[in-house]
ROBA-879466 format. One record per residue (C-alpha): residue in one letter; x, y, z. Coordinates in Angstrom, 1 decimal. Layout:
res=A; X=X; Y=Y; Z=Z
...
***
This chain:
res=X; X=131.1; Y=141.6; Z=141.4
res=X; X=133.6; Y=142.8; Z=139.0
res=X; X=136.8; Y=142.4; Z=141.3
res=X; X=136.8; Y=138.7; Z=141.4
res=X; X=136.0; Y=138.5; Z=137.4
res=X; X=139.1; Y=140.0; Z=136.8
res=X; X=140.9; Y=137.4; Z=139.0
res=X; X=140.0; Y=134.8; Z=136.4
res=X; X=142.2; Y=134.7; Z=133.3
res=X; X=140.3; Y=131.8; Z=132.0
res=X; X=140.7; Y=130.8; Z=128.5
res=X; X=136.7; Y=129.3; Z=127.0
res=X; X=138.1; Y=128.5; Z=124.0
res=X; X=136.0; Y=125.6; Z=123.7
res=X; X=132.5; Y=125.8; Z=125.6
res=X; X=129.9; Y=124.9; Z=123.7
res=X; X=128.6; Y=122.5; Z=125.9
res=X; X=128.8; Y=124.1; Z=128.9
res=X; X=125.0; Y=124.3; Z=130.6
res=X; X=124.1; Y=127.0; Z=133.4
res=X; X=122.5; Y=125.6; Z=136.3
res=X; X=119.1; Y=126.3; Z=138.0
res=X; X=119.1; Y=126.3; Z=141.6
res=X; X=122.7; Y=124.7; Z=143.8
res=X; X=123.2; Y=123.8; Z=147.2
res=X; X=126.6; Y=124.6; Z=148.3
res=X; X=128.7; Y=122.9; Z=150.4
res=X; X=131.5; Y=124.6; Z=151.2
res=X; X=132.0; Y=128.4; Z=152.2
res=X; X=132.7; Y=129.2; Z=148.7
res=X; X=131.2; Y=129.1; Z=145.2
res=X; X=132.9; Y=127.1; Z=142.4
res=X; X=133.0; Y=127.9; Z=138.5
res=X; X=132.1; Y=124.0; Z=139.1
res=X; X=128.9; Y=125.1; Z=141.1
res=X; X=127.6; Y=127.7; Z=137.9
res=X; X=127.8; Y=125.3; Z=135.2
res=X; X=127.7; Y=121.3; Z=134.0
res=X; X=130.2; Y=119.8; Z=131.4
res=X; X=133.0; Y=122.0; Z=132.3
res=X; X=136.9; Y=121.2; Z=131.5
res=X; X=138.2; Y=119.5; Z=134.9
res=X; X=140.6; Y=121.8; Z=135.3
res=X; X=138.3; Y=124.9; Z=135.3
res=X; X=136.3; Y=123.1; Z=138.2
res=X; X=138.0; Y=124.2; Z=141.2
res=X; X=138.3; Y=127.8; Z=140.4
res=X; X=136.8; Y=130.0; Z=143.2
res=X; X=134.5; Y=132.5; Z=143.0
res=X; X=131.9; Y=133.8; Z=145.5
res=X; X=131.4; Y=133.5; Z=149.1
res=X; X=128.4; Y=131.0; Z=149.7
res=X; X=125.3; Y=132.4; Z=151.2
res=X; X=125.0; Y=131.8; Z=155.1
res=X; X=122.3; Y=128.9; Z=156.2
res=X; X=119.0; Y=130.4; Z=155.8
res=X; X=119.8; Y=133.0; Z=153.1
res=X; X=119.4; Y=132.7; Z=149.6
res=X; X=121.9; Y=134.4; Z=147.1
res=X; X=119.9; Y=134.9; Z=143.1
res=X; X=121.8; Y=135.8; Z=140.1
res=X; X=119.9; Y=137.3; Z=137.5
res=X; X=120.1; Y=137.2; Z=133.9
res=X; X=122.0; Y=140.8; Z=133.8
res=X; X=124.6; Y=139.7; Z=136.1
res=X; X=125.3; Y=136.3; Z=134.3
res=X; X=125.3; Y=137.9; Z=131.3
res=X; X=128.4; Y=140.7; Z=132.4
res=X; X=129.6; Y=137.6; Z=134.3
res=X; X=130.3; Y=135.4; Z=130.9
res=X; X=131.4; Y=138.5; Z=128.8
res=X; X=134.4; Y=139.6; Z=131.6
res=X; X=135.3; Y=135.7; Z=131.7
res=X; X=135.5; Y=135.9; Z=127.4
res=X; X=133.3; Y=132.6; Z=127.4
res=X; X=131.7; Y=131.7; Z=124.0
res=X; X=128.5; Y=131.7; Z=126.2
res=X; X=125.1; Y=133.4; Z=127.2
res=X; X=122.7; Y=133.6; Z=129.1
res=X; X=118.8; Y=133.9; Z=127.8
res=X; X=116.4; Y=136.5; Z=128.7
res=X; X=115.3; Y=135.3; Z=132.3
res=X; X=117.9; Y=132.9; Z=132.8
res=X; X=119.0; Y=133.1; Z=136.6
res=X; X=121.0; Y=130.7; Z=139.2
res=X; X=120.0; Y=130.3; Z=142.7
res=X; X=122.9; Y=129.3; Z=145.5
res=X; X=121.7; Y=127.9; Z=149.0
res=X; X=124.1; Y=126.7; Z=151.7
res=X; X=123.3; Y=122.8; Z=152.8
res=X; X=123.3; Y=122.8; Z=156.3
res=X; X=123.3; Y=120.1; Z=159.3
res=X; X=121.0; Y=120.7; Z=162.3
res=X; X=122.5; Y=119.4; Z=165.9
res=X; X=119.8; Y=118.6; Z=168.3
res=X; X=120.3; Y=117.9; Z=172.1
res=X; X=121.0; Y=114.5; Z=171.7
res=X; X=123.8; Y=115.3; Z=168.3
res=X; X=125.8; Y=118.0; Z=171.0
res=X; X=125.2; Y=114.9; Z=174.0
res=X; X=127.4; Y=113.2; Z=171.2
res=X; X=130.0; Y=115.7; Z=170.6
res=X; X=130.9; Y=116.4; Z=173.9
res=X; X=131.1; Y=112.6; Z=174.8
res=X; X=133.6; Y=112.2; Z=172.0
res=X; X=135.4; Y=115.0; Z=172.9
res=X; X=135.7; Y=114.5; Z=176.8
res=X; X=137.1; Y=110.9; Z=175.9
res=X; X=139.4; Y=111.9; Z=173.5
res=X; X=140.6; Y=114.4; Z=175.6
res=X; X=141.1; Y=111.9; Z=178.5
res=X; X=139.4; Y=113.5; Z=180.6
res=X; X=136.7; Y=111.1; Z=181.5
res=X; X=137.0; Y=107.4; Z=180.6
res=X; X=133.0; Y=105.5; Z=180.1
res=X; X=130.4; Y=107.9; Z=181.2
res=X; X=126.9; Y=109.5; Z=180.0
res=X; X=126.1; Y=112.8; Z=179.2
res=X; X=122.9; Y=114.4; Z=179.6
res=X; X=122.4; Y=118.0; Z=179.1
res=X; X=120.1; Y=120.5; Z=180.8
res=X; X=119.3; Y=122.2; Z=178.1
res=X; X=120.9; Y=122.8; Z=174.5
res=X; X=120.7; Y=125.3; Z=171.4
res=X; X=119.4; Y=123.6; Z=168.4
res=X; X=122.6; Y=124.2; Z=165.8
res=X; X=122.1; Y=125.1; Z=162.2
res=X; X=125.3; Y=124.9; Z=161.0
res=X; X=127.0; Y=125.2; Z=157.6
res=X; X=128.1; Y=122.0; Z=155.8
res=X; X=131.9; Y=121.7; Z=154.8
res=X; X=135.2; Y=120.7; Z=156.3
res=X; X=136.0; Y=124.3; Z=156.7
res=X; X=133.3; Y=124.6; Z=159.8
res=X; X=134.0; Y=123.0; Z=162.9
res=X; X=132.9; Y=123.2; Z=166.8
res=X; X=135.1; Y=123.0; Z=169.3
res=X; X=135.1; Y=122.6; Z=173.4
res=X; X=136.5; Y=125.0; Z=175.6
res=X; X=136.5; Y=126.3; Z=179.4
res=X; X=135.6; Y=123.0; Z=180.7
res=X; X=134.5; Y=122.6; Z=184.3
res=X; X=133.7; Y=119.1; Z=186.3
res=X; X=132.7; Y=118.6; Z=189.9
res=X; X=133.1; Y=114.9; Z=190.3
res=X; X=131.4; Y=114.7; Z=193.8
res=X; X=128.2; Y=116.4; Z=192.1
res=X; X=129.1; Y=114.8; Z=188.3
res=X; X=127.7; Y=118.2; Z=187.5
res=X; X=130.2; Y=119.9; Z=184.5
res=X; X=129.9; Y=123.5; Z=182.3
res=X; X=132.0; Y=123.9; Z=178.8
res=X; X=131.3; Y=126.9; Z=176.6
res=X; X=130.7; Y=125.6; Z=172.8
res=X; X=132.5; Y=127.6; Z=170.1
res=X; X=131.3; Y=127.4; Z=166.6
res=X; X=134.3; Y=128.5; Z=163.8
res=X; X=133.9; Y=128.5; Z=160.0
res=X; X=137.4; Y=129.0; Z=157.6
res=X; X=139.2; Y=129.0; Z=160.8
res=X; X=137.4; Y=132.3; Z=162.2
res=X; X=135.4; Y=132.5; Z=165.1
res=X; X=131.7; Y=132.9; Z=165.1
res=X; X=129.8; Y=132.3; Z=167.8
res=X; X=129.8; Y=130.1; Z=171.0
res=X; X=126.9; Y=128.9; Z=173.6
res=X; X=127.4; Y=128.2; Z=177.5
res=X; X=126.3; Y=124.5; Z=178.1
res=X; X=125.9; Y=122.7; Z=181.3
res=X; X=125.1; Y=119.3; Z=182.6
res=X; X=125.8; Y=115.9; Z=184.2
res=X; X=128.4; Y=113.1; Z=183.8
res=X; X=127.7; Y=109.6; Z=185.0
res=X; X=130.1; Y=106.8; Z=185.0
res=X; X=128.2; Y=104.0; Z=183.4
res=X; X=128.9; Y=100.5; Z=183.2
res=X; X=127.5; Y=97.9; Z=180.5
res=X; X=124.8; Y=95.6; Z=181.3
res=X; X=123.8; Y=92.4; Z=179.4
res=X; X=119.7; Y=92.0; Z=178.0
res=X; X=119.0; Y=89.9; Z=175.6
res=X; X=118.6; Y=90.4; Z=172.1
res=X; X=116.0; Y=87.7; Z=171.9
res=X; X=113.3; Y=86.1; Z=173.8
res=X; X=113.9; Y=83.2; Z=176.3
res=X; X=111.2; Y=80.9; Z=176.9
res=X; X=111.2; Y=78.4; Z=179.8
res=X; X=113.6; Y=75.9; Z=179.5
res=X; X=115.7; Y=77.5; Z=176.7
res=X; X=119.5; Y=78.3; Z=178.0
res=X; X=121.2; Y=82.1; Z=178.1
res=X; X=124.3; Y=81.6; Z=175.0
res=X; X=126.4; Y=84.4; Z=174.7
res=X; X=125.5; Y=85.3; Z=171.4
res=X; X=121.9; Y=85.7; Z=172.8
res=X; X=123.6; Y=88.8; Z=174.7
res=X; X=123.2; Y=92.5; Z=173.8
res=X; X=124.6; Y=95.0; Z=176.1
res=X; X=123.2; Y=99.0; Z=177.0
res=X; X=125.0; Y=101.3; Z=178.7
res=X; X=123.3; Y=102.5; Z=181.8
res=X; X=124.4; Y=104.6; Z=184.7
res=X; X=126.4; Y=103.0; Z=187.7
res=X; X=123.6; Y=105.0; Z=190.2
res=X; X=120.8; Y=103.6; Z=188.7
res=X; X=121.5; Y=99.9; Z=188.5
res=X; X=119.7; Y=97.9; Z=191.5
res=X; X=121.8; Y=95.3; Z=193.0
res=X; X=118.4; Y=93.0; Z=191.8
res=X; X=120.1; Y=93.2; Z=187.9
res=X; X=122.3; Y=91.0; Z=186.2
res=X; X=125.9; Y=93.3; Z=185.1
res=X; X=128.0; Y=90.5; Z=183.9
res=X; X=128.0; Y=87.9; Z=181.4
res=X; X=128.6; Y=85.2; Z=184.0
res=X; X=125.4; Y=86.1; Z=186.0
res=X; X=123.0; Y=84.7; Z=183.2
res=X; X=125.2; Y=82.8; Z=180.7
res=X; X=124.0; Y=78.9; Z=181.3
res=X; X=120.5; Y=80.0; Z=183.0
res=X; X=117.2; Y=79.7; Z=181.8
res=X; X=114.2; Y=81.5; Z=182.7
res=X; X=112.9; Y=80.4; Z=186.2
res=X; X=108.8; Y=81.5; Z=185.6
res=X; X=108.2; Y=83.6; Z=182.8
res=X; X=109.6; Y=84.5; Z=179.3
res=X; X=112.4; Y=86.9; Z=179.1
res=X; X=112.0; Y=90.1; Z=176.8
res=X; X=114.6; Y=91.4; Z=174.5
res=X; X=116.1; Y=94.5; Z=175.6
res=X; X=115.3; Y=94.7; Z=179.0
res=X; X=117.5; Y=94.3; Z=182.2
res=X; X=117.8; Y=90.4; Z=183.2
res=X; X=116.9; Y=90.1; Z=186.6
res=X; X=118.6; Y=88.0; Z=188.7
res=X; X=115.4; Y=86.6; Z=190.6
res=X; X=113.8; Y=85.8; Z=186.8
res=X; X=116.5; Y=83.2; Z=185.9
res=X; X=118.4; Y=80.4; Z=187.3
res=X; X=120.3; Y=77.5; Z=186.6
res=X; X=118.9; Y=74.5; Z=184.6
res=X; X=118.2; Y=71.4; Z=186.5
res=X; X=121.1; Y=68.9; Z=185.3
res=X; X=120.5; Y=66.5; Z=187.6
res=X; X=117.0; Y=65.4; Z=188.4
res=X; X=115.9; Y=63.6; Z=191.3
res=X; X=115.9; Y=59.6; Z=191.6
res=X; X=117.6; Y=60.0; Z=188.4
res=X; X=120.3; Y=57.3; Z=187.9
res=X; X=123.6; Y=59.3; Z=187.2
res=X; X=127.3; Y=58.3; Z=186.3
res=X; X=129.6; Y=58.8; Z=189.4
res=X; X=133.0; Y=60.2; Z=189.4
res=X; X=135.1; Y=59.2; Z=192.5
res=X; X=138.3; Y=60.8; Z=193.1
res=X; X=141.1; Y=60.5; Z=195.2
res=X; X=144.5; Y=61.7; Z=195.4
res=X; X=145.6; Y=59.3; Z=193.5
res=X; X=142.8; Y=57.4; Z=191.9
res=X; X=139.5; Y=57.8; Z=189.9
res=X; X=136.8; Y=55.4; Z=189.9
res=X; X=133.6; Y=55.8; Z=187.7
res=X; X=130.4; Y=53.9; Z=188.8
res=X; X=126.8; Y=54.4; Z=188.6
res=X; X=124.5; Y=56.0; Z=191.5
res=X; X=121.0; Y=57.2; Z=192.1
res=X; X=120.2; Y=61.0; Z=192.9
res=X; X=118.6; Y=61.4; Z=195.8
res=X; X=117.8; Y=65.3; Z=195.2
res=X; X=117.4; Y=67.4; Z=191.9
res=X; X=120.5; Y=69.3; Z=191.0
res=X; X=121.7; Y=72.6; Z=189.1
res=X; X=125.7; Y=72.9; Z=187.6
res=X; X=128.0; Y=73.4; Z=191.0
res=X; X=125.2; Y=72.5; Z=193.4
res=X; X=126.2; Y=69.6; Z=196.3
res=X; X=123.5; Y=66.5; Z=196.1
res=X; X=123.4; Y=63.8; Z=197.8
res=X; X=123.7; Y=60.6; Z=195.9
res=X; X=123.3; Y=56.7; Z=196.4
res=X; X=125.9; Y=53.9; Z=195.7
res=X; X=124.2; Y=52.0; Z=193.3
res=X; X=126.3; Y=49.0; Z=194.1
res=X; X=127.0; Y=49.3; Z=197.8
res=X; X=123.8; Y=51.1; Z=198.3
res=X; X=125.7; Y=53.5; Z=200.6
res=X; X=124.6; Y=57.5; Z=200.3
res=X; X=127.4; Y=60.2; Z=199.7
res=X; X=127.5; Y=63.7; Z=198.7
res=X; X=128.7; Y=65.1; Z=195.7
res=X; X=129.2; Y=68.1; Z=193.2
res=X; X=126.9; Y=68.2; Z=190.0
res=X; X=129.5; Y=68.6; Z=187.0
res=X; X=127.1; Y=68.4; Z=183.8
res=X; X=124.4; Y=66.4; Z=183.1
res=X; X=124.3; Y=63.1; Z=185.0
res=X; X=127.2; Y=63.5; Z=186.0
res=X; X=128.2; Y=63.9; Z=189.9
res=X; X=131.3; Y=64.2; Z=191.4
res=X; X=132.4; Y=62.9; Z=194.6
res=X; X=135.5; Y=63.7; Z=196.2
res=X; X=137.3; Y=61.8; Z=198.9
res=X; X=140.2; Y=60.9; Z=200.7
res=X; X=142.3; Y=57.6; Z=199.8
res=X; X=141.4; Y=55.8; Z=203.0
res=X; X=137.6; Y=56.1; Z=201.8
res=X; X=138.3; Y=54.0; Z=198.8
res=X; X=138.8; Y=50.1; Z=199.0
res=X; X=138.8; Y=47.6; Z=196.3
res=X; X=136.3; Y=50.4; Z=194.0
res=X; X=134.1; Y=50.0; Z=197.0
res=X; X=133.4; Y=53.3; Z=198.7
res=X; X=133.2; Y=53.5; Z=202.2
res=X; X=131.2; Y=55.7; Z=204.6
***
């Protein structure tokens, strides 16, 4: 303990308000002056002293060691009979689901995969010290695309030194985002886009039965039940709202190549955005077939010859 004291040609001229600490959790790989006592100069903070305990060990300095410690340092300080200090090292645990993480990030910012999902088969649970000076990196990666199966070896360093490593091994799936809602839908009430959340799932294990994109439920409503955030939107459990009911009177929109005629009509079936009804003239009492464009309004398209005098012709 004496080499590093004589290191430190630190001038206490003035220190007598310095305070020794109790108990410090560390959390770096070494031990400050800074981490010994409060109300220190700012310039005395920084100086380096001891190497921090490892994560589960405790390093205790008694009173006879604090006491040689503040005489080789000249400080105008002492310790009391039974005064000690306690170091610990803070530490970060990494559970299956924290490594999942870090070798996501890592496979994407390696290029190596673009939007997938990893799932381990099994992992260590990390201790690990706290500090920018500890770090994990992935090596010796291995992928079988056919199988999505992949291995990497996990290698733990601290101050640039190797410590350890652990062999991992799992899957990759390519996973596309799916929309659920973020709140309920009752009948009647229309799909908005800021009603949208969106999950990641695996491409394998979405059924052709579930809404992927925003189009697929955007404008629908539910078509029996209430909708449940957070789950997949089935495609069967929505639809689109009726826009045009039937023996409703709607506005018609006739269109030519050349002309456009508005007049008023009488839906002879019920109607959803898109959909082809079949509608009555309300003046000429003749039935044609149009496209439902929004609410009460239809649609009709039709060739110049059809058109004569605003009367349509059959």
């Amino acid at each position: 303990m004496r080499i590093f004291c004589a290191l430190l040609l630190i001038s206490f001229s003035v220190m007598a308000d310095i305070r020794l600490k109790n108990s410090v959790v560390i959390e770096s790989s070494r031990i400050r002056l800074s981490d010994f006592f409060e109300n220190l100069p700012q310039s005395m903070e920084d100086k380096e002293l001891l190497d921090a305990p490892k994560v589960g060990e405790t390093l205790i300095l008694p009173y006879v060691w604090l006491k040689e410690f503040g005489e080789n340092l000249g400080l105008s300080w002492a310790p009391h009979i039974g005064d000690k200090i306690i170091f610990t090292r803070a530490k970060k645990e990494y559970d299956k689901k924290d490594i999942e993480g870090f070798v996501s990030r890592k496979l994407q910012e390696d290029g190596e995969v673009r939007d997938f999902q990893i799932s381990l088969n099994h992992s260590p649970l990390l201790e690990l010290p706290t500090g920018d000076d500890v770090r994990m990196e992935l090596d010796h990666i291995q992928k079988d695309a056919e199988s999505e199966k992949f291995r990497a070896t996990l290698k733990i360093y601290e101050r640039e030194t190797f410590k350890r490593e652990y062999a991992l091994d799992g899957k990759f799936q390519l996973v596309i985002q799916v929309p659920v809602l973020s709140i309920a839908k009752h009948a009647g009430e229309e799909i908005k886009l800021d009603d949208l959340d969106w999950r990641k799932v695996p491409i394998s294990g979405v059924s052709h039965l579930i809404a992927t994109h925003q189009d697929q439920v955007i404008g629908f409503v539910p078509s029996n039940y209430p909708l449940k955030p957070g789950e997949f939107i089935k495609k069967h459990e929505i639809k689109r709202p009726i826009l045009v009911s039937k023996n409703s009177e709607v506005n018609l929109v006739i269109k030519t190549p050349q002309l456009m005629l508005s007049t008023k009509g009488k839906a002879l079936d019920d109607g959803v955005f898109g959909s082809a009804i079949r509608v009555m003239n309300t003046d000429s009492k003749k039935i044609i077939q149009g496209t439902v464009k929004s609410t009460g309004l239809v649609e009709v398209m039709m060739p110049m010859s059809s058109v004569v005098l605003g009367q349509v012709s059959p």
